[in-house]
Phi, psi and omega in degrees: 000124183247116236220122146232160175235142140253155191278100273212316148163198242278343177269306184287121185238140152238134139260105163304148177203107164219157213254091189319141180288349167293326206294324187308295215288341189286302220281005178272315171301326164314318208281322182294321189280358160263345166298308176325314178314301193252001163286149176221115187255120151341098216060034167204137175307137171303160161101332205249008179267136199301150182308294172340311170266010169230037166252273174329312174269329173257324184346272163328293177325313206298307188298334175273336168301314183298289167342257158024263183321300189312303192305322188292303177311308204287332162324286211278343174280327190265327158322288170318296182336301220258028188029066181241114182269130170262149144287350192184174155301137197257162162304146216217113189249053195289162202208314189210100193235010189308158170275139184141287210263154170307139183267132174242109187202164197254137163258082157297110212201180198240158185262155135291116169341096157322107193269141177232128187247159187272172190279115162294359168273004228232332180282130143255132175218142182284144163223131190266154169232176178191143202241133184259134205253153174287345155304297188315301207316311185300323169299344186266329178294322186270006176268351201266343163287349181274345179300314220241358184295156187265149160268142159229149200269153183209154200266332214293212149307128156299153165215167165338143164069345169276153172269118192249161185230116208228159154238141199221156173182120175270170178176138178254165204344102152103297173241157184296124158312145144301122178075015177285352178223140189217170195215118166105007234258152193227125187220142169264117170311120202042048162264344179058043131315321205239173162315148173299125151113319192316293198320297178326319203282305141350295211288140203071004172265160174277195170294098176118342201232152175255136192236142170217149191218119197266162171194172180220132142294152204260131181291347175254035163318153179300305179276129196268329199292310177311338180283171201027025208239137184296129201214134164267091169296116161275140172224123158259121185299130178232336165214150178235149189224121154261141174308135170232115183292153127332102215281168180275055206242157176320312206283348179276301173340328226253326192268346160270340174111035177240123172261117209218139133310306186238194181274346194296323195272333194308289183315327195286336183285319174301289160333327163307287199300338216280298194297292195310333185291322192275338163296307178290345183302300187292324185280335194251012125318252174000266184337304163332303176313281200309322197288315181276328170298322192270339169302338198254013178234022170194133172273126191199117166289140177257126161295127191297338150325267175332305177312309203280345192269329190292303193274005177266341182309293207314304195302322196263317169278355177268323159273009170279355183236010163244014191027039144324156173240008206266171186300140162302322195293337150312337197253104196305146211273038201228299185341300215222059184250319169327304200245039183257276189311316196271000157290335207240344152274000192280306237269302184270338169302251262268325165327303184309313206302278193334297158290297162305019174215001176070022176302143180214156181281134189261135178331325179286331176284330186263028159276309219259347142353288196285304165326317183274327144337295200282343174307323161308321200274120184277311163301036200317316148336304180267318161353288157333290181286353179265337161320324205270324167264025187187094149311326175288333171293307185315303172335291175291330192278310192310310157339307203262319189300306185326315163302288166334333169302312224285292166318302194283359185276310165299327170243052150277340189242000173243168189301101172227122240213115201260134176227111183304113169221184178253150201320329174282355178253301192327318187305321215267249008195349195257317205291305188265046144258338206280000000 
């Protein structure tokens, strides 16, 4: 077997690869005298049909398979000769395959990247801090009572916090937008769902009554055609529903997964959890940052194997979290290339970082790991042990400490500048990164 490679650029290999035609020619002659064996043809005994007449009837077929095999088998075989790591499968390029002649085909295929990584001093990350305050605690209690709240419909003035049920239609001078209009639409008054001013404009109207309102779309709207531009909304209100909370007894308690006597023990717990939102809120800031800081000191080509392995993972979770039944592959690969590409660089930086620097997850960290999952957990105990019993879970935690290796090592070396806000921004500030 004789191997050449080239280079192609920094990702990319052709591998020459040719193959002796005796080698073809046996192992094509190997296959037919076991076909010969096990066929069964009209007028001939198994076993007894001539050779001549299964070179004929099978021959070609025998031979594009036998090819095949070969080309693969002899890929990966040259791949070891040449201590060649692929990132993916390759394009199978054949140059000569006549029966007869030496077989010759091209493998075209991608590399892992060579990495130069940038002056990590050079990365800047914001890390936010925040203190939870008994204001936060009362907003979190009162947002988990409103999940649970009952509606009762009501004639007075709407007000913030009620759920009103409107049909709308906007127009810039004059005329209707596309999506500018809805019929039934159920809006909660000051959730900031809507454009600045809509809510407002909303808020004191009845049950019954029509209403119109001016806004500006805001200039760093989503819709371009639509930023900055001044728009009148016809709105007719058709029902205003005020919330009716839950008083604060065990059985609400009891609906969130808190075994709490009062409110007193209740609140300690919402605090609790408040605090863990608020630790993963900073780190995966943090991460985010540091993750944009290092694309943005170090050049790096992605093989599109990857990339392309990356968006069907995407595809397939997006339709298992829509609870779908459609094929993933339905779902255009345009969708998730971004954020594919920014997965699968994230993915060979912290390889690199992990290797030029010997990071390793220490047992004791994916010990204290598993604990703090399970802690989340009313059985923590068993959390535990099944973590512990299943390498593969096990595995995935080791994974994530190691990232956690990663993050804290850049940033012993990067610009990193700490900002005090309140708990509700740190919280909002992780989520529209995600």
């Amino acid at each position: 077997m004789q191997v050449s490679v080239e280079t192609t650029s920094n990702i990319e290999r052709r591998m020459t690869i040719g193959v002796p035609a005796q080698e073809i020619d046996q192992a094509v002659e190997k296959r037919l005298q076991h076909t010969a064996r096990t066929v069964k043809m009209n007028g001939f005994r198994p076993g007894k049909v001539p050779m001549s007449v299964v070179k004929r009837r099978f021959g070609d077929g025998v031979r594009q398979e036998i090819v095949s095999e070969v080309m693969r088998e002899s890929y990966v075989k040259a791949l070891e000769e040449q201590d060649i790591s692929p990132a993916g499968w390759p394009r199978f390029e054949p140059k000569t395959m006549e029966a007869g002649k030496d077989l010759e085909f091209i493998a075209v295929f991608e590399v892992l990247p060579e990495i130069e990584l940038g002056d990590l001093s050079k990365v800047e990350v914001e890390k936010l801090t925040a203190d939870i305050t008994e204001k936060d605690i009362d907003n979190m209690i009162d947002n988990l009572r409103r999940q649970q709240a009952t509606m009762k419909s009501v004639k007075r003035k709407s007000k913030k916090k009620d759920i009103v049920n409107i049909d709308f239609k906007g127009l810039i001078d004059g005329e209707a937008f596309e999506g500018g209009s809805a019929e039934g639409h159920k809006l909660t008054l000051g959730s900031g769902q809507m454009i600045p001013g809509f809510e407002d404009g909303i808020i004191g109207g009845k049950a019954g009554e029509e209403l119109e309102i001016e806004v500006t779309f805001p200039e760093d709207y989503q819709n371009e055609e639509l930023a900055g531009k001044a728009a009148k909304f016809e709105i007719k209100i058709n029902e205003v529903e005020e919330p009716i909370l839950p008083e604060l007894d065990r059985e609400f308690f009891t609906k969130f997964g808190i075994e709490a006597e009062d409110e007193t023990a209740f609140r300690e717990e919402v605090k609790k959890n408040m605090a863990r939102e608020l630790k993963q809120a900073v780190s995966t800031k943090v991460k985010n940052d540091l993750v944009d800081g290092l694309l943005a000191v170090t050049e790096l080509d992605v093989p599109q194997a990857l990339v392309d392995q990356e968006i069907d993972r995407l595809r397939q979770d997006a339709v298992q979290r829509f609870g779908g039944q459609m094929d993933p592959k339905q779902l255009p690969a345009e969708l998730f290339t971004d954020q594919a590409q920014r997965r699968v660089k994230t993915g060979l930086l912290f390889q690199e970082l992990v290797k030029k620097n010997d990071l390793k997850a220490a047992p004791e960290q994916v010990d204290e790991k598993i604990q703090e999952i399970a802690s989340t957990y009313e059985q923590p105990e068993e959390v535990i042990a099944h973590f512990n019993s299943d390498p593969q879970q096990k595995a995935q935690i080791e994974s994530a400490v190691l990232e956690d290796a990663v993050v804290d090592f850049v940033l012993t070396q990067a610009k990193v500048k700490e900002k005090k806000v309140k708990y509700e921004e740190a919280v909002q500030a992780a989520q529209q990164q995600r």
